[in-house]
FITOR-593136 format. One record per residue: residue in three letters; x, y, z of N, C-alpha, C in turn. Coordinates in pm, 1 decimal. Example, Ala and Ser with C-alpha at 12.3 -4.5 7.8 and 13.67 -1.06 7.14 Angstrom:
! FITOR-593136
(tiba Ala; (1319.0; -569.0; 780.0); (1230.0; -450.0; 780.0); (1320.0; -330.0; 780.0))
(tiba Ser; (1285.0; -225.0; 708.0); (1367.0; -106.0; 714.0); (1290.0; 3.0; 787.0))
! end
This chain:
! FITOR-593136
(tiba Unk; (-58.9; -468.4; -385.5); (31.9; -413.2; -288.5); (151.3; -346.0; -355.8))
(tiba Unk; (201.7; -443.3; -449.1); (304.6; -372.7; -568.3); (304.6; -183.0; -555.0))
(tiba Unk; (147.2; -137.9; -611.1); (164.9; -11.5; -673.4); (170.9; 115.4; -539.0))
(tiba Unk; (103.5; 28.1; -439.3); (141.3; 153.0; -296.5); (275.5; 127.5; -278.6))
(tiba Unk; (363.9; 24.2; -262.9); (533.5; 17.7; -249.5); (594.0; 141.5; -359.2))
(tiba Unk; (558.6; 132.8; -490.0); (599.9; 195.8; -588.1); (573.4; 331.6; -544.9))
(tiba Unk; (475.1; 374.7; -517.3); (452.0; 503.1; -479.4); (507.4; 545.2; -371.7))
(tiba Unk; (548.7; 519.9; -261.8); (655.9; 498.3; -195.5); (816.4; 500.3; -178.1))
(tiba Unk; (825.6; 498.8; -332.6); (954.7; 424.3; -371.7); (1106.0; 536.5; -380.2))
(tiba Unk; (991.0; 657.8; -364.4); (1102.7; 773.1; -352.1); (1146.0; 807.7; -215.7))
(tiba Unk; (1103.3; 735.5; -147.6); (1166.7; 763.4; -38.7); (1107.0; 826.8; 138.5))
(tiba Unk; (1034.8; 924.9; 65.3); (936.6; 1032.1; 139.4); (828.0; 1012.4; 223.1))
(tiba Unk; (784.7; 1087.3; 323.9); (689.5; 1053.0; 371.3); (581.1; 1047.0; 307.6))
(tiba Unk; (434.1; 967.7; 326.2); (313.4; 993.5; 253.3); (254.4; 955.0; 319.1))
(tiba Unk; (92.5; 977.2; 258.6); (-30.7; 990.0; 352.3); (-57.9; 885.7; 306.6))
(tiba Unk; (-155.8; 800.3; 359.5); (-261.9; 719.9; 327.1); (-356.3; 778.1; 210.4))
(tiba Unk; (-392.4; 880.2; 251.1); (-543.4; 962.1; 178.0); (-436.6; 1008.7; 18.3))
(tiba Unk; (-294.5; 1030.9; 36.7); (-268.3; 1066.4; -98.9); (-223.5; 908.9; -131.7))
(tiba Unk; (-163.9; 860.5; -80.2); (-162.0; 696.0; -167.6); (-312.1; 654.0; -238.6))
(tiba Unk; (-458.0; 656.5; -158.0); (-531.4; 628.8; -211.3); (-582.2; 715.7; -350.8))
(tiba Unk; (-556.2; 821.5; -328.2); (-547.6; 938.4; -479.8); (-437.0; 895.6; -588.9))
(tiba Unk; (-341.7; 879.5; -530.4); (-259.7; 813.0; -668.4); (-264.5; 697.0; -739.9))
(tiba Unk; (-300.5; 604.4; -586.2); (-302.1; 464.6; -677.4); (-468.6; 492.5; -778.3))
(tiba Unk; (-565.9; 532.9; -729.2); (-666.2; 553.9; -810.9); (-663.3; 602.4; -932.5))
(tiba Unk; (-580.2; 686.3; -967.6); (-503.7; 795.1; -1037.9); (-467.8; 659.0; -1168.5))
(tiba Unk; (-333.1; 585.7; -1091.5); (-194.8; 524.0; -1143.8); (-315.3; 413.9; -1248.2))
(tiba Unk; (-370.5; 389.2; -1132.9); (-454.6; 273.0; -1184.5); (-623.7; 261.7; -1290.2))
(tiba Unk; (-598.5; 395.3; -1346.7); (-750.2; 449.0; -1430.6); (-851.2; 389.7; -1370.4))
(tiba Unk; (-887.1; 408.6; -1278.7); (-1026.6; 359.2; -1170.6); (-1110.2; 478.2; -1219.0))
(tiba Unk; (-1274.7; 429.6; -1226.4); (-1369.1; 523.5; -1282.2); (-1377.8; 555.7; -1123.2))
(tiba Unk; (-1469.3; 659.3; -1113.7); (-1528.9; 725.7; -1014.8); (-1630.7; 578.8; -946.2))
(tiba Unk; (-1726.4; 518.4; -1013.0); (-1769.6; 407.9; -956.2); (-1675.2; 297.7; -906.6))
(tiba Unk; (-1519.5; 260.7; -907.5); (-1480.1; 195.6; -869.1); (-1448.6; 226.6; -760.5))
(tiba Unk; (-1397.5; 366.8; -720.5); (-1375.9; 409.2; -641.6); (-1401.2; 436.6; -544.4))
(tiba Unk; (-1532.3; 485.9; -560.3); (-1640.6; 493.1; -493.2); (-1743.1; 400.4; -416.3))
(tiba Unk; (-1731.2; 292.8; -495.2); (-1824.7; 148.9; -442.9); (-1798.1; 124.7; -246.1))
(tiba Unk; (-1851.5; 120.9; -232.9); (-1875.5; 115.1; -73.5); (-1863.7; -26.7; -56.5))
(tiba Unk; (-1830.7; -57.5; 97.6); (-1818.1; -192.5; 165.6); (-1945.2; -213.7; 235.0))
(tiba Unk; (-2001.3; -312.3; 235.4); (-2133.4; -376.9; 293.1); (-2182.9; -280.0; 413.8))
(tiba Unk; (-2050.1; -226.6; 468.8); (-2074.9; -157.9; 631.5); (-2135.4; 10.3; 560.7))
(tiba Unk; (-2102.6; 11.3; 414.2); (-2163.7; 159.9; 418.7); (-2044.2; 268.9; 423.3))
(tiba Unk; (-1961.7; 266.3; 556.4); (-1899.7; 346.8; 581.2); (-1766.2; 362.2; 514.8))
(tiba Unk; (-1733.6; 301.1; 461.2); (-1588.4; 327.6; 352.3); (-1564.0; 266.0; 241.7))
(tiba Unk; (-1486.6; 259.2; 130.6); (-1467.1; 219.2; 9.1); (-1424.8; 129.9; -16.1))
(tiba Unk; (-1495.6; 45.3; -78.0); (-1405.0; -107.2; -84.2); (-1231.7; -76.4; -132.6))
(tiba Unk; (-1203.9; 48.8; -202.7); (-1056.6; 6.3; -275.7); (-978.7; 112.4; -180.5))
(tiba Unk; (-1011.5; 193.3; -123.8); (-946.8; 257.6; -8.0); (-945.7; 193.0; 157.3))
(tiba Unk; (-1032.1; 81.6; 130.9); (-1016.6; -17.4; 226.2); (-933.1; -117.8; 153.3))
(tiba Unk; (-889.0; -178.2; 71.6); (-780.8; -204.5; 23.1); (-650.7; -163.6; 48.9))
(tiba Unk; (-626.2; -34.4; 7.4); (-475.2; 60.5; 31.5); (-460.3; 10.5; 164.9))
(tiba Unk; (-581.9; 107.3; 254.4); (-558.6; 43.1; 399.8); (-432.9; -84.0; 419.2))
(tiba Unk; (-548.7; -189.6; 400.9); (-487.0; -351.1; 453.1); (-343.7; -340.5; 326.2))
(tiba Unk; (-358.2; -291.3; 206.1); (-205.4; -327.6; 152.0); (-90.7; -270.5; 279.2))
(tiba Unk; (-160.5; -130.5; 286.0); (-45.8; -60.5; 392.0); (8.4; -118.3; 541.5))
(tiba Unk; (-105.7; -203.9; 563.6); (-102.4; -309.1; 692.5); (-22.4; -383.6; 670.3))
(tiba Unk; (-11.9; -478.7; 551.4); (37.7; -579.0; 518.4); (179.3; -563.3; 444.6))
(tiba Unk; (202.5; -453.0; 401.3); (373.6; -421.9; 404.0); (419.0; -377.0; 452.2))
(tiba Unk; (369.8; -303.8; 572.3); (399.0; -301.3; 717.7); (465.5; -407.2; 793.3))
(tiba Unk; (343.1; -500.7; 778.3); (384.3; -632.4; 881.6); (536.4; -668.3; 811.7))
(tiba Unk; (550.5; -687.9; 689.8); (645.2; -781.3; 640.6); (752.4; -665.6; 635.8))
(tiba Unk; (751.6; -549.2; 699.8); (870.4; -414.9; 717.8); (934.8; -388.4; 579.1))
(tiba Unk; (806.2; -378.6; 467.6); (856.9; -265.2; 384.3); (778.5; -160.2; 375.8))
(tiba Unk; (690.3; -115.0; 459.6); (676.0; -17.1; 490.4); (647.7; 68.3; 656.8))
(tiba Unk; (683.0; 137.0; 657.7); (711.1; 172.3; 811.2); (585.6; 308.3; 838.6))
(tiba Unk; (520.3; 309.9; 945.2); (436.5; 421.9; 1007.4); (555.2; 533.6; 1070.0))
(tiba Unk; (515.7; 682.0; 989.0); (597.6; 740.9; 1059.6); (524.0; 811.6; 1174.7))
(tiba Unk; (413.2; 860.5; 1074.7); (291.8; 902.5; 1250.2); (146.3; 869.8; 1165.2))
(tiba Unk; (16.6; 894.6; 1298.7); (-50.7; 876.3; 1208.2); (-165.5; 890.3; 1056.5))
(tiba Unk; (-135.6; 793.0; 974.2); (-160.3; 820.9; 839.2); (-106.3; 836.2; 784.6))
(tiba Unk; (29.4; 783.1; 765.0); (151.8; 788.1; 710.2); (244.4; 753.5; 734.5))
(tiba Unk; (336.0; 699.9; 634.6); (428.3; 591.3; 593.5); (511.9; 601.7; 528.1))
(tiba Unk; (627.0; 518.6; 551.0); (781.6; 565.4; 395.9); (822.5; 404.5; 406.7))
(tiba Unk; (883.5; 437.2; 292.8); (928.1; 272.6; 255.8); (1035.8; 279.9; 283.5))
(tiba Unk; (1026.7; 142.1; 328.1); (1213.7; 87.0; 436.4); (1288.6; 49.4; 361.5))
(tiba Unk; (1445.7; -16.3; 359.8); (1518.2; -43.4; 294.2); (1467.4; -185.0; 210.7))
(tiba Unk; (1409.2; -270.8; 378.5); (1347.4; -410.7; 304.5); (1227.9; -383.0; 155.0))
(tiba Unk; (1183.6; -264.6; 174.5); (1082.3; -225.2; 77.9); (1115.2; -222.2; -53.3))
(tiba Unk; (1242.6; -163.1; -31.5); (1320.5; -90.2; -129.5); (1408.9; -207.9; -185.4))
(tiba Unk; (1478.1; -308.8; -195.4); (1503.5; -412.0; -212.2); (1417.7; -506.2; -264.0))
(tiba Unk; (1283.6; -519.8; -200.0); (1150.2; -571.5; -268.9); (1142.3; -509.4; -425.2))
(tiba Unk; (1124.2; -403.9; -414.9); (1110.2; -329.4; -555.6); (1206.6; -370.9; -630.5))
(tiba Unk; (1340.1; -362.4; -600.7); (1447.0; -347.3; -704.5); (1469.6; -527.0; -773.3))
(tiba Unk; (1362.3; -613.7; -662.1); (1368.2; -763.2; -745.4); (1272.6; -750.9; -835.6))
(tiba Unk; (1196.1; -653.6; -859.5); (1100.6; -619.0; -979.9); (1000.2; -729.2; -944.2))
(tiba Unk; (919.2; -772.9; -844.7); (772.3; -854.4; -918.9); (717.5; -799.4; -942.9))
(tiba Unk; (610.3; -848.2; -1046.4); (493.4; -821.2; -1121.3); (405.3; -744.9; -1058.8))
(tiba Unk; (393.3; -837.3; -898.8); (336.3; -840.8; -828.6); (377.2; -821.1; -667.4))
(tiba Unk; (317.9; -814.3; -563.8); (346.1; -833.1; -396.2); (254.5; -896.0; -368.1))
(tiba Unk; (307.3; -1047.2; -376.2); (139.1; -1139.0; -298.0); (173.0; -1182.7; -164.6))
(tiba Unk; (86.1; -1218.7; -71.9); (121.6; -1223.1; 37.5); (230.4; -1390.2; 43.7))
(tiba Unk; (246.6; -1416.0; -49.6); (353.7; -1567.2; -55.5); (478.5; -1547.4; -21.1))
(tiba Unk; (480.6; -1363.7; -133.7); (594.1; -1303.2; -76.2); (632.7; -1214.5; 35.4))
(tiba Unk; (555.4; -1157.7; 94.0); (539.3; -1106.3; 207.2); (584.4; -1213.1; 322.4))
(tiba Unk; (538.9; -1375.7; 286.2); (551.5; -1433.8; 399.3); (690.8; -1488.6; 452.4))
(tiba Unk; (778.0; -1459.2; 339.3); (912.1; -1467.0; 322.2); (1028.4; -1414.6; 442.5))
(tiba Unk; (920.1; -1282.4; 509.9); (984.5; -1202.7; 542.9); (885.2; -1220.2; 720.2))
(tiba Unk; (1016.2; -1218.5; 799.5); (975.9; -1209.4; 963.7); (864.5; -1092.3; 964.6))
(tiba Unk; (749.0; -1140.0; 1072.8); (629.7; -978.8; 1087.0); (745.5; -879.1; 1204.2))
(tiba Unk; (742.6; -781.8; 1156.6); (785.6; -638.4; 1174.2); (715.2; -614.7; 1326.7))
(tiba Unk; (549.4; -666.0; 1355.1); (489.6; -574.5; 1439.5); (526.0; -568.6; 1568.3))
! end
């Protein structure tokens, strides 16, 4: 969840479809990682990932829907980042009231 916040982190609006291009990008994913499909066939296991990260720092309001397929990071987001974890596990997410 960390590296979609980070990408985020400037401020701006963004897509889903370019978060999933960067983090793929950020993160040297081969074309087969990327690519690997979910049991249903119909979408990517790691762009079904971004998805639920984007769900899930949503819920905990560091990241906000501005319309749809896209998102900017909130102040709570932005504060998340600047405590530097390693990581965004949902332990820390749970820290924080759901947003929805």
């Amino acid at each position: 969840m960390r590296p979609l916040l980070a990408y985020a982190a400037d401020g701006t609006e963004k897509s889903i479809k370019g978060g999933i291009e960067n983090l793929a990008h950020t993160l040297n994913l081969s074309d087969d990682e990327i690519n690997q499909l979910l049991p249903s066939g119909k979408q990517s296991r790691f762009a079904s990932r971004v998805h639920w990260a984007r769900f899930y720092l949503g819920t905990a309001g560091a990241l906000k829907r501005t319309k749809h397929a896209h998102f900017a990071i909130t102040e709570r987001g932005k504060k998340l980042l600047a405590e530097n974890p390693i990581q965004i596990s949902f332990a820390i997410l749970r820290q924080f009231e759901p947003s929805i």
